[in-house]
C-alpha positions as CSV (number, residue, x, y, z in Angstrom):
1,X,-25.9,-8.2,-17.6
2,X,-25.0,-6.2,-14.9
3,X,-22.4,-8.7,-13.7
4,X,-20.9,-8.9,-16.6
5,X,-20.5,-5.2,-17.4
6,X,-18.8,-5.2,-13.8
7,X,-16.8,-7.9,-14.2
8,X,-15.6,-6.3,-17.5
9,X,-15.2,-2.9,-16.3
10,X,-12.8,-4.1,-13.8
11,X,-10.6,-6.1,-16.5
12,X,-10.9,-3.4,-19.0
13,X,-9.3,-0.9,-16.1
14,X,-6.6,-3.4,-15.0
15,X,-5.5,-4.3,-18.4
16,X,-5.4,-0.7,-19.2
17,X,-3.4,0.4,-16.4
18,X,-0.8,-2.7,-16.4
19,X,0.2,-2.2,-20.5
20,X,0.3,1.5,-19.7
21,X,-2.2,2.4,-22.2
22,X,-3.9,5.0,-19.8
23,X,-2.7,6.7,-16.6
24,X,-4.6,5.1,-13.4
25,X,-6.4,9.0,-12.9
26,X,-7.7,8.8,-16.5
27,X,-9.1,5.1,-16.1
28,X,-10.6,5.3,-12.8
29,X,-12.5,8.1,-14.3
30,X,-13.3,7.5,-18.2
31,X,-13.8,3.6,-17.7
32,X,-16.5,3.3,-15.2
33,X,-18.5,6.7,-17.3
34,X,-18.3,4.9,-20.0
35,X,-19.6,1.7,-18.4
36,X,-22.0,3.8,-16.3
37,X,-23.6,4.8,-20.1
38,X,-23.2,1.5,-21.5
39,X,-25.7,-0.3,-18.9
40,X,-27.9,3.0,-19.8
41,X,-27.5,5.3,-16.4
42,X,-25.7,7.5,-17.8
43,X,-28.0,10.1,-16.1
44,X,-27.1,9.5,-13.4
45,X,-23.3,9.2,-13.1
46,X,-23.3,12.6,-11.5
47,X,-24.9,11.1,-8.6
48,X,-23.1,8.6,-8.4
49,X,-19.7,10.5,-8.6
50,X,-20.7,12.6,-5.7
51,X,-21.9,10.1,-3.4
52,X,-18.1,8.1,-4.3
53,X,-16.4,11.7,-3.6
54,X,-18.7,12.3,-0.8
55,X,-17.3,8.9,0.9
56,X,-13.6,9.2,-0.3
57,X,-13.6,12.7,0.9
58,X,-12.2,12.2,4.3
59,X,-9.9,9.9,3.4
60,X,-8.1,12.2,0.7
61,X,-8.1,14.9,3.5
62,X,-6.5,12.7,5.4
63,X,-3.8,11.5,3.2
64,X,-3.5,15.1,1.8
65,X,-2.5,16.5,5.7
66,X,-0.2,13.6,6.3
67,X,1.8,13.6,3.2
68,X,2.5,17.1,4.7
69,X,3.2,15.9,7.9
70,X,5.4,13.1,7.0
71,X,7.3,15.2,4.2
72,X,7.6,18.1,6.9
73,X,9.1,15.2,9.5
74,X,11.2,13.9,6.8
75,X,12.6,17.8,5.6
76,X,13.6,18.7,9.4
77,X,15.2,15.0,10.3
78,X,13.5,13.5,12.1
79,X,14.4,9.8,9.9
80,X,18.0,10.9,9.4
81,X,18.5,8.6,12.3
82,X,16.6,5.7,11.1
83,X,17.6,5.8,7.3
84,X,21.5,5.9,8.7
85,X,21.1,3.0,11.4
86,X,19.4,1.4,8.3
87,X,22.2,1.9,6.4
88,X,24.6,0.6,9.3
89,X,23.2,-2.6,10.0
90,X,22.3,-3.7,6.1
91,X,26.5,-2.5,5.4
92,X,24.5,-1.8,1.4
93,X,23.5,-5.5,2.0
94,X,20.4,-5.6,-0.9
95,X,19.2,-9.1,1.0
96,X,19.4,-7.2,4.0
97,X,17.6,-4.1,3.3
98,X,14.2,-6.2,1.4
99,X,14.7,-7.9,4.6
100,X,14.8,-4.7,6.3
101,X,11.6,-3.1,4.6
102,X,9.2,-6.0,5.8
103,X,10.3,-5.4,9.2
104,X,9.8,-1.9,9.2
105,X,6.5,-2.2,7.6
106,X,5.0,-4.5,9.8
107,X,6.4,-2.7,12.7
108,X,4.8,0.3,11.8
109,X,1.8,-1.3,10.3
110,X,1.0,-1.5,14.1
111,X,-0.3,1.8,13.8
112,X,-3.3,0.0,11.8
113,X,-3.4,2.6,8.9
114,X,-1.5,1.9,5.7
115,X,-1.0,5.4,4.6
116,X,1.1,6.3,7.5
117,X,2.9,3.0,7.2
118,X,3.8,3.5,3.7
119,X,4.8,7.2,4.2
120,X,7.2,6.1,7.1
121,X,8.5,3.3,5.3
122,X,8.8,5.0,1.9
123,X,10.8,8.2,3.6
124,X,13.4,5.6,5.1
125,X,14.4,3.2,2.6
126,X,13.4,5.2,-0.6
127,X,17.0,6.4,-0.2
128,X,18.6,3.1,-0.1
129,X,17.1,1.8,-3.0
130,X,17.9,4.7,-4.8
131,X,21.5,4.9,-3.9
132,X,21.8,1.2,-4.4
133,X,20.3,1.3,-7.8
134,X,17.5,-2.0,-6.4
135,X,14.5,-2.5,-7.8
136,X,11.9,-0.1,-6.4
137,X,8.8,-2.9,-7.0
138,X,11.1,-4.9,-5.1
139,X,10.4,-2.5,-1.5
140,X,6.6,-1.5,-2.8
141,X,6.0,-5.1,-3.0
142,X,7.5,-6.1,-0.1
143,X,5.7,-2.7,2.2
144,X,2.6,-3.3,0.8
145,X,2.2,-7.3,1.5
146,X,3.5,-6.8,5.0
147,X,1.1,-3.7,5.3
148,X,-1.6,-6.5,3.9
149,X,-0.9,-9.0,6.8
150,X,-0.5,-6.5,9.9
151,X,-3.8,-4.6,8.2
152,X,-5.7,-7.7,10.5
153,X,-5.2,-6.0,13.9
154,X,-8.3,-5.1,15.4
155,X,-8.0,-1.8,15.0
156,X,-6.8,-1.9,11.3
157,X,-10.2,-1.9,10.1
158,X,-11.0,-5.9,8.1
159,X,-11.5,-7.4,11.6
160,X,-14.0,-4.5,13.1
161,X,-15.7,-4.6,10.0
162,X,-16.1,-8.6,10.3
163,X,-17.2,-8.4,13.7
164,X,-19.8,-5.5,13.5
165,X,-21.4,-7.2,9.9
166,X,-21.8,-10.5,11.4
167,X,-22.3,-9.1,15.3
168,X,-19.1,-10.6,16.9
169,X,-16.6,-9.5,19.4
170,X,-13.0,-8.9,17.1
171,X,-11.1,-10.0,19.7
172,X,-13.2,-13.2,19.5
173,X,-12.3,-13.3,15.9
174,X,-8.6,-12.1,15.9
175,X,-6.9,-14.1,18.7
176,X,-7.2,-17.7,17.9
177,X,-6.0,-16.1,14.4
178,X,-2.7,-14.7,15.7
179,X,-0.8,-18.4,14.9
180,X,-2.0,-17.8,10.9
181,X,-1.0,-14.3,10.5
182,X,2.3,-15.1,12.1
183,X,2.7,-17.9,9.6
184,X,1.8,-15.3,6.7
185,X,4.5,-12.7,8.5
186,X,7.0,-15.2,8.4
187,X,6.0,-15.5,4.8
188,X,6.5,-12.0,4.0
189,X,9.9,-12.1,5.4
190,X,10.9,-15.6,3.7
191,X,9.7,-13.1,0.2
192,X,11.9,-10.5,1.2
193,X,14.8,-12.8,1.4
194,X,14.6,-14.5,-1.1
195,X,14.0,-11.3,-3.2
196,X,17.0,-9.4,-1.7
197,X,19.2,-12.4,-2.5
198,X,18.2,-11.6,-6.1
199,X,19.0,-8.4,-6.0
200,X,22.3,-9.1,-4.1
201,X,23.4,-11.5,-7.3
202,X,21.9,-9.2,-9.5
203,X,23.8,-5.8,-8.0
204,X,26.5,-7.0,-5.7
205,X,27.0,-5.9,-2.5
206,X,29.1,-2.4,-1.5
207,X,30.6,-1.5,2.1
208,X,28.9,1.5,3.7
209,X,31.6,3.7,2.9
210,X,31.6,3.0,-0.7
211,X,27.7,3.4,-1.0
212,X,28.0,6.8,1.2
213,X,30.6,7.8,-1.7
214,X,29.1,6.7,-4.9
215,X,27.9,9.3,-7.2
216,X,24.8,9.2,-9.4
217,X,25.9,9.1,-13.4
218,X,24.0,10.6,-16.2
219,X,24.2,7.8,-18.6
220,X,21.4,5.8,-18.8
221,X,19.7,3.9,-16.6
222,X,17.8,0.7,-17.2
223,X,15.6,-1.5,-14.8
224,X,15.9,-5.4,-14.0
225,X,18.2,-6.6,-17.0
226,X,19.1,-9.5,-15.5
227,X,23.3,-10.1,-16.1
228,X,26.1,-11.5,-13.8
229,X,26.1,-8.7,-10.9
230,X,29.0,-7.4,-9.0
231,X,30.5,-4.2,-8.1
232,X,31.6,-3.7,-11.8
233,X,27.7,-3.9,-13.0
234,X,26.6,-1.4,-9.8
235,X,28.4,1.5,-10.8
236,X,27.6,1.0,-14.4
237,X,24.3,1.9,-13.2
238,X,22.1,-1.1,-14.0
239,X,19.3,-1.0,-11.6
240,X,15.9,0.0,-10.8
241,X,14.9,2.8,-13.1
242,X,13.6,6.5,-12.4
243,X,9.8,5.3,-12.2
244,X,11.0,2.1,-9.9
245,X,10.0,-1.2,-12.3
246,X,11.6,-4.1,-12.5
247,X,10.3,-4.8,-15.7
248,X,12.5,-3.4,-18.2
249,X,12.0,0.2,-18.3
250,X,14.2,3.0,-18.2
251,X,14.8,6.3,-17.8
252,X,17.5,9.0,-18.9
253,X,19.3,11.9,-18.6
254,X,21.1,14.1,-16.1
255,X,17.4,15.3,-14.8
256,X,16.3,12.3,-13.4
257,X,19.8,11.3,-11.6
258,X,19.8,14.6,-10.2
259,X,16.6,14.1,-8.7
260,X,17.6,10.7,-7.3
261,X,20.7,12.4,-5.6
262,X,18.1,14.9,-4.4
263,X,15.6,12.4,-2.7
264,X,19.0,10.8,-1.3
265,X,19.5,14.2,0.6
266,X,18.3,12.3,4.0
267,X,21.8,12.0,4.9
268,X,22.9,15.1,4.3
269,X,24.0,16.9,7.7
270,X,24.1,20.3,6.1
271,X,20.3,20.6,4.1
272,X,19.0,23.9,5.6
273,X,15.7,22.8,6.4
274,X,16.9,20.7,9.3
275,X,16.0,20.9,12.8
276,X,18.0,19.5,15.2
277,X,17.4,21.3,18.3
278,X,13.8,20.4,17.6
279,X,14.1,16.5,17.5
280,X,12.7,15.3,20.1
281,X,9.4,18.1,20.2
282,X,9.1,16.2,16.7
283,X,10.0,13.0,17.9
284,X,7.1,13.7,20.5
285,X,4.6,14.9,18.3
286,X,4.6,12.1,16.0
287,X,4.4,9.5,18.8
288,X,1.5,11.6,20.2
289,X,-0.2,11.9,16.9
290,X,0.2,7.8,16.5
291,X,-0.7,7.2,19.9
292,X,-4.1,9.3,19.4
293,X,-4.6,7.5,16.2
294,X,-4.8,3.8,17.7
295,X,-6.8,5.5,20.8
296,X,-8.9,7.3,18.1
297,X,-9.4,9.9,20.4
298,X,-10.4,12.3,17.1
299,X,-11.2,11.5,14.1
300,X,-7.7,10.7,11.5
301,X,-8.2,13.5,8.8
302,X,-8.4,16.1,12.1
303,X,-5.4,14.3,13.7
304,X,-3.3,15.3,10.6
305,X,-4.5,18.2,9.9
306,X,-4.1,19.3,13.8
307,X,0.1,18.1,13.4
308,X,0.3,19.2,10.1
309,X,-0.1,22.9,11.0
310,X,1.3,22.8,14.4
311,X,4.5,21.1,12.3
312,X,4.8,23.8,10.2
313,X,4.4,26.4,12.7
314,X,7.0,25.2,14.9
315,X,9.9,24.4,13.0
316,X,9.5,26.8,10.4
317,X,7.8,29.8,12.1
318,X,8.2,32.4,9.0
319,X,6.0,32.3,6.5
320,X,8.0,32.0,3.8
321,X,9.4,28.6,4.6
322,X,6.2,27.5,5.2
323,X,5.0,28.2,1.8
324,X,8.1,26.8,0.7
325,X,7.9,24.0,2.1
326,X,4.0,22.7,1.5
327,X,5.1,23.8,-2.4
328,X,8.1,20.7,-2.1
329,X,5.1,18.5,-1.1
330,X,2.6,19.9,-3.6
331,X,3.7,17.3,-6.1
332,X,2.7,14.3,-4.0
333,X,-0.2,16.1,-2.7
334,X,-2.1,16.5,-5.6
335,X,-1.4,13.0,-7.5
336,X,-2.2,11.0,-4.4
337,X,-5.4,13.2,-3.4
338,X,-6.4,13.4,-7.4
339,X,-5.7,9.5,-7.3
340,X,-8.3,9.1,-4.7
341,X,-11.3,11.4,-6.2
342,X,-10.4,9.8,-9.4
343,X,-11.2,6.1,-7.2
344,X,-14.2,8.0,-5.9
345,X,-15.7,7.6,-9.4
346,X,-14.9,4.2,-10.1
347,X,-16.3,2.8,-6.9
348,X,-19.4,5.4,-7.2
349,X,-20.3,3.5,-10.4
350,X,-19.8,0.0,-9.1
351,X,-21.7,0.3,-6.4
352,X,-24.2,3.3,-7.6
353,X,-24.9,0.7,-10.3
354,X,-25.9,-2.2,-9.0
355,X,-22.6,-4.0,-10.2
356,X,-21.1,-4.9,-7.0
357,X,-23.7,-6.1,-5.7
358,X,-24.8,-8.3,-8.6
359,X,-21.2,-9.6,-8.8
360,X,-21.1,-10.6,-5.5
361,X,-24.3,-12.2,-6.0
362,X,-22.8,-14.2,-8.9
363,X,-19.7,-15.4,-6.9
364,X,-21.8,-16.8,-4.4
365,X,-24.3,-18.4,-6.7
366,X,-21.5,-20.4,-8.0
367,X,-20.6,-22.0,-4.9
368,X,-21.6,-25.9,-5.2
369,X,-24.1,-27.4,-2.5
370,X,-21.7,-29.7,-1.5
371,X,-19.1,-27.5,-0.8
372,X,-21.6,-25.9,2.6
373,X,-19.7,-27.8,4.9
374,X,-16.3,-26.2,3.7
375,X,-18.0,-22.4,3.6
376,X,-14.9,-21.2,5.5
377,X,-12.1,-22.5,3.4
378,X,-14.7,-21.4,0.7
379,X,-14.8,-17.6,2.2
380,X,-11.2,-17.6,2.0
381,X,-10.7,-18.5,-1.3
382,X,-13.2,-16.0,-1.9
383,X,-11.3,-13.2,-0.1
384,X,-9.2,-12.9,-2.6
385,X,-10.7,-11.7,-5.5
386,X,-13.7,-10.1,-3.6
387,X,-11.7,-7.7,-1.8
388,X,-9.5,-7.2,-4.6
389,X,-12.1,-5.8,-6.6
390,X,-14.5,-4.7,-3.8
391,X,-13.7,-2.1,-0.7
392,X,-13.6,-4.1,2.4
393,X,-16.9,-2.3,3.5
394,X,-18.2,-3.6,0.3
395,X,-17.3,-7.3,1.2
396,X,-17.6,-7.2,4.6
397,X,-20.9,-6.1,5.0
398,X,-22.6,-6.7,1.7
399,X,-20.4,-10.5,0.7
400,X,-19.5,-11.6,4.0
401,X,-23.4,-12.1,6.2
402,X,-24.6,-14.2,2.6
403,X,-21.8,-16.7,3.3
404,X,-22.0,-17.1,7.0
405,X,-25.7,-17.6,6.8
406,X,-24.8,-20.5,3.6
407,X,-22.1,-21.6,5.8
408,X,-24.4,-21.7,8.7
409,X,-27.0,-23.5,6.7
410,X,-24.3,-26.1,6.8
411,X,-23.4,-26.4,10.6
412,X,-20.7,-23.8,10.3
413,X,-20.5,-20.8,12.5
414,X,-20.4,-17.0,11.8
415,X,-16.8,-16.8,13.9
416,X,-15.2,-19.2,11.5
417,X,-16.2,-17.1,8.3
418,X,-15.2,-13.9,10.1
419,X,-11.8,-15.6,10.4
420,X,-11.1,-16.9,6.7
421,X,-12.4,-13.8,5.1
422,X,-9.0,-12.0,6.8
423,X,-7.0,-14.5,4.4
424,X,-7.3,-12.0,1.6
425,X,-5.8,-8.8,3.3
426,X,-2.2,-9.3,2.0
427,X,-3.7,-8.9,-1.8
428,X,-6.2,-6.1,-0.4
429,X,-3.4,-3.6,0.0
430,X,-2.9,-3.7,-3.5
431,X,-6.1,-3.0,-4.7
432,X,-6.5,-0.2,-7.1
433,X,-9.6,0.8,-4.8
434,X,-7.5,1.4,-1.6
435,X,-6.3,4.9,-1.2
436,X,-3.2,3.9,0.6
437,X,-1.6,1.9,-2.1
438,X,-1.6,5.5,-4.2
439,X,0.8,6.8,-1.3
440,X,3.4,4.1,-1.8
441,X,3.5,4.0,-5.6
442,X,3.6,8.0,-5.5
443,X,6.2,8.2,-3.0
444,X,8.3,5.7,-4.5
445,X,8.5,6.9,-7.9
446,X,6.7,3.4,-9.1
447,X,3.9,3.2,-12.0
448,X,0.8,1.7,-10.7
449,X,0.8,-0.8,-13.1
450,X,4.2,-1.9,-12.7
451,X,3.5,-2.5,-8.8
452,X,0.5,-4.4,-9.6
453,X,2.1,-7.1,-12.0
454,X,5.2,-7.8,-9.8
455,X,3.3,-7.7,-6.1
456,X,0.2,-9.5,-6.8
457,X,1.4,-13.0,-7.0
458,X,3.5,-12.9,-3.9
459,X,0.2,-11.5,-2.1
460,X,-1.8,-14.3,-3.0
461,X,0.9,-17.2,-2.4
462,X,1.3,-15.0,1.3
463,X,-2.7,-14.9,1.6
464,X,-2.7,-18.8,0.1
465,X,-0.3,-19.3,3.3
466,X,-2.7,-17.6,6.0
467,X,-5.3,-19.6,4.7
468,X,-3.6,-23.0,4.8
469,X,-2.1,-22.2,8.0
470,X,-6.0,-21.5,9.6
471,X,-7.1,-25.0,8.1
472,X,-4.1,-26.6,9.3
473,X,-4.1,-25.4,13.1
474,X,-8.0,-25.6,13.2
475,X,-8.8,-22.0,13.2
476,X,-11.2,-22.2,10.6
């Protein structure tokens, strides 16, 4: 019963969210308290709520200080540079700036935590898109399967967790995977092509100068109507709308154009709030506070906390600005912090339950005898819905030891298991239950649901890819 109800609390939440029926806050929290009464523990869904918010806690500190950080980094231009040399080499090239997102991403992805990829990423092409009128699931898609693939590093947190639930060394695991991941990069940036060329035939293509000088226009503005492209359809305005789908939805008025000439402000030489005889202490600072991450010298949440207020201090020194300017991040503080308390509920209940665990119990189960030989290629398969549905320390310490001790049952060893249960990690980073994926939505002005129906079947064919590409050079 229990697998059921989870099974269907899952489905009822992502059906919710993807028709837009409910906001994701309000389903992460009504949907599992309903379920939580329905398989009668209603009693104690308190309990469970504070031991989710208890574990969730420091990461929504975290994301709250760094969304500070970031937006503090972005106000004083320190990305000016980037967004422009950006805008340089893509000459308003759509092909070239989906191109241009998956290489940023998994270039910063080497930092091995999403939310600081996605913040980075965000701040410099956000304006692009904007400007451009592209589709914004276009560059969430593209961030957050990139994100998905580079999320394998050791140090990203899938490949430590392998290694300590099944008592490996994660360099033992990672290495001989290098040759698939590359293969699933490559994918990601084959996606990203092809995508931009569809947004190239879709929008046409602009020199720099004319992109620099177009102006926003307050008629309306739809998203992803298809139609013959070209210059003439650009500055009609056809393109991704205010919210950032490409699925048909639009937005109006001179309020939200405004606001999109606003948030293109990162090339603006003249905004007050700029710091340029301060560059390179901020320049410093962030590689410091990135370097300290990956040598986790103190814990993240302290990391941002510590450069958020020394940030603020230094470049805006009266306390005025300062209040001004954590108010201009307020916004995207509280919906990606209430985001994550709201998960905190959902995952309490699944796992406070007895759901997750019965689930994965099920999934398992189901696994033919005579498919023990093939337990890795079975793991990987696996991957993908489990850690879809499940935190990765869910799966990878609850899932992961009962199929290496099936799959060594069967003459297969623990390392090969560890390896195919990475294969999943591009459709991971989309998970409702991953805090990170809130920050790129938020930041990019993109519903939930909307991200969810156009990324998740390029994050399975790229995950499909990593997995074929382990069978096929023997990794697993």
């Amino acid at each position: 019963m229990l697998t059921i109800l989870g099974f269907a609390m899952i489905a009822t939440f992502l059906v919710l969210i993807m028709t837009k029926k409910m906001s994701p806050i309000a389903a992460l929290v009504l949907i599992p308290a309903l379920f939580c009464v329905a398989v009668g523990q209603g009693a104690q869904l308190g309990d469970y709520v504070i031991e989710g918010v208890g574990n969730l806690a420091p990461t929504a500190a975290m994301l709250m200080f760094a969304i500070v950080y970031f937006g503090v980094m972005i106000d004083v231009g320190l990305f000016d540079p980037i967004v422009r040399g950006i805008l340089k080499f893509c000459q308003a090239d759509p092909m070239r700036i989906v191109v241009g997102t998956a290489v940023l991403a998994a270039i910063v992805s080497l930092d091995g935590d999403g939310s600081t990829t996605f913040m980075i990423t965000v701040s410099a092409m956000y304006p692009l898109y904007k400007r451009l009128k592209m589709s914004l699931v276009v560059m969430t898609g593209v961030a957050a399967t990139a994100n998905g693939v580079m999320n394998t590093l050791p140090w990203g947190g899938p490949t430590a967790r392998a290694a300590t639930a099944l008592k490996l060394d994660a360099s033992e695991i990672f290495v001989p995977m290098i040759p698939a991941l590359a293969m699933g990069l490559l994918a990601v940036f084959v996606l990203a092509y092809v995508l931009g060329i569809r947004e190239r035939k879709r929008l046409g293509m602009l020199t720099l100068d004319e992109a620099l000088a177009r102006e926003p226009e307050p008629e309306t503005v739809s998203a992803g109507t298809g139609g013959t492209g070209g210059k003439d359809r650009l500055r009609k305005g056809t393109g991704a709308s205010a919210s950032g789908t490409g699925t048909g939805a639009s937005a109006s008025g001179t309020d939200n154009e405004d606001a999109d000439d606003d948030a293109f402000q990162g090339l603006d030489p003249n905004r007050p709030t700029l710091r340029p005889k301060l560059y390179w202490f901020n320049a410093g600072l962030t590689a410091a506070l990135l370097t300290a991450m990956i040598m986790e010298l103190l814990p993240i949440p302290v990391l941002f906390l510590l450069g958020a207020a020394l940030a603020l201090t230094v470049n805006f020194p009266h306390m005025p600005d300062q209040r001004a300017r954590i108010a201009a991040h307020a916004d995207n503080v509280l919906n990606v912090s209430g985001m994550v308390f709201a998960a905190a509920v959902f995952t309490g209940v699944l796992t406070g339950t007895g759901m997750v665990e019965h689930m994965a119990d099920w999934v398992v189960g189901t696994v033919p005898d005579a498919m023990g030989p093939h337990m890795a290629i079975v793991t990987g398969l696996l991957s993908l819905p489990l850690t879809y549905f499940m935190s990765n320390d869910g799966f990878y310490f609850g899932v992961l030891p009962v199929l290496a001790e099936a799959g060594a049952a069967h003459g297969v060893s623990p390392v090969e298991i560890a390896r195919a249960s990475l294969a999943g990690q591009a459709l991971h980073m989309s998970s409702p239950l991953v805090p990170a994926v809130y920050v790129l939505v938020g930041m990019a002005k993109v519903e939930f649901g909307d991200h969810t129906r156009f990324t998740v079947k390029w994050a399975v064919l790229t995950s499909l890819v990593v997995l074929a590409a382990g069978i096929l050079f023997g990794i697993m």
